[in-house]
N, C-alpha and C positions, 0 to 999 in steps of 0.2 A: 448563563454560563455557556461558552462557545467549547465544546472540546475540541481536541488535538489528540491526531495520533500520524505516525508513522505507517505506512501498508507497505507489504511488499511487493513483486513482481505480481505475482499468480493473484493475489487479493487484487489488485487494480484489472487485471485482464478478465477474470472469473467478473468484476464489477462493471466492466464496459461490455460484456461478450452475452453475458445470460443473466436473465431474473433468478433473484435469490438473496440472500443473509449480504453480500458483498453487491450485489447491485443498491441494496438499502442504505448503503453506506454511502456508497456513492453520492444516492439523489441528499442523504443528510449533509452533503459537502454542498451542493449544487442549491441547497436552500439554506444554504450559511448555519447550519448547526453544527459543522463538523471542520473544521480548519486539518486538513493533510499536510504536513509536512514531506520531501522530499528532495533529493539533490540530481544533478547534472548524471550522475554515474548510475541511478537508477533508474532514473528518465534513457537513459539509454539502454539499457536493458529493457525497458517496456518499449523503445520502441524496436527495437531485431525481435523479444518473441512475440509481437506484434505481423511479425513479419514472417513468421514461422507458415509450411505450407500448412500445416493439418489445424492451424484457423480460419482459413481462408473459407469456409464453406460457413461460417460462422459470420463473419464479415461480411459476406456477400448477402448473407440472409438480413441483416441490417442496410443492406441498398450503401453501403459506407464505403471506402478505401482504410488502409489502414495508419494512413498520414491522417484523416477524418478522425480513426476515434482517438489516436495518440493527441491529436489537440483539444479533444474535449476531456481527456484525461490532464493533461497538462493544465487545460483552466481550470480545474479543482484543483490545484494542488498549490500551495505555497511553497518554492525551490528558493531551496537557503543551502548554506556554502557551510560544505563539510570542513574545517581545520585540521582536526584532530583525528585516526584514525584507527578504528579498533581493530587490534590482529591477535590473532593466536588465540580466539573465544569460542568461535565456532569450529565443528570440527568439517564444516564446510566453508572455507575460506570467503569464499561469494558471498555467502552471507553477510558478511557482516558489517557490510556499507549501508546494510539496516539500520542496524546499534548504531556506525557511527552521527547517520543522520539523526537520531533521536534525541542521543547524546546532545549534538549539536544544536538542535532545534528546542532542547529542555522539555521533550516530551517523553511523558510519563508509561505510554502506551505503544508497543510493535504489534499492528495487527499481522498472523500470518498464519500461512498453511505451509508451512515446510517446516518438516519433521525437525532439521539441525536447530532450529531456531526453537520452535515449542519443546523441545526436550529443555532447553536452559530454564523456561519459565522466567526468570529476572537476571537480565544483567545490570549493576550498580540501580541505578533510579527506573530503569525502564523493565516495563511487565509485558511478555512476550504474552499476547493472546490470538486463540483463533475469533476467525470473522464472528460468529457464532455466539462465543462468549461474549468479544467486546459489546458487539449486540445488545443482547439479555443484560449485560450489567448498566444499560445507558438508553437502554428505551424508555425506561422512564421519567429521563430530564429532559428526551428531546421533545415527548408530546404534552 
């Protein structure tokens, strides 16, 4: 069984940037256990805070640009087309082109580290989890 989940901004950047719970996630994408779902409007927000200056020393330390890792982020990731768009859920507006991609993508799972999003816990079908959790709850189907 392949999972599927949604990540947010910060989960895909903490997973390209440094070893850790979201870099695991990562290489589970990059060895086909892990199917990411994403859309155009997220992919753009990882690539500006991509771009942000206080990673740059982080980037550099990878020998990378940050056109480099947004493409190796980008080939993890399955980019499907949002329809349908969730508003007035989160009490951080930005957020919630998360939920809509999940939604859209019939995924059961938002991995994330921002607080607007982990306080709802579930919106409709999809279960807001940190890096961490989704982790712990699925290490043991990947090995």
């Amino acid at each position: 069984m392949k999972l599927k989940a949604v990540m947010d901004t910060n989960v895909l950047i903490s997973g390209i940037l440094w070893r850790g719970v979201p870099f695991n996630l990562l290489r589970w994408a990059e060895e086909g256990r892990l199917r990411i779902y994403t859309s155009l409007e997220i992919l753009s927000e990882v690539y500006r805070v991509l771009h942000y200056p206080k990673f740059q020393q982080y980037i550099d330390n990878q020998q990378a640009s940050p056109g480099e890792l947004f493409a190796k982020i980008v080939s993890l990731c399955t980019i499907i087309q949002v329809d349908q768009v969730v508003k007035g859920v989160c009490s951080d507006a930005d957020d919630e082109k998360f939920l809509s991609c999940a939604l859209a993508g019939n995924v059961e799972v938002l991995v994330s580290g921002d607080k607007h999003l982990l306080d709802l816990k579930q919106y409709q079908s999809v279960r807001i989890l940190t890096a961490q959790e989704f982790y712990q709850e699925n290490i043991h189907k990947i090995t």
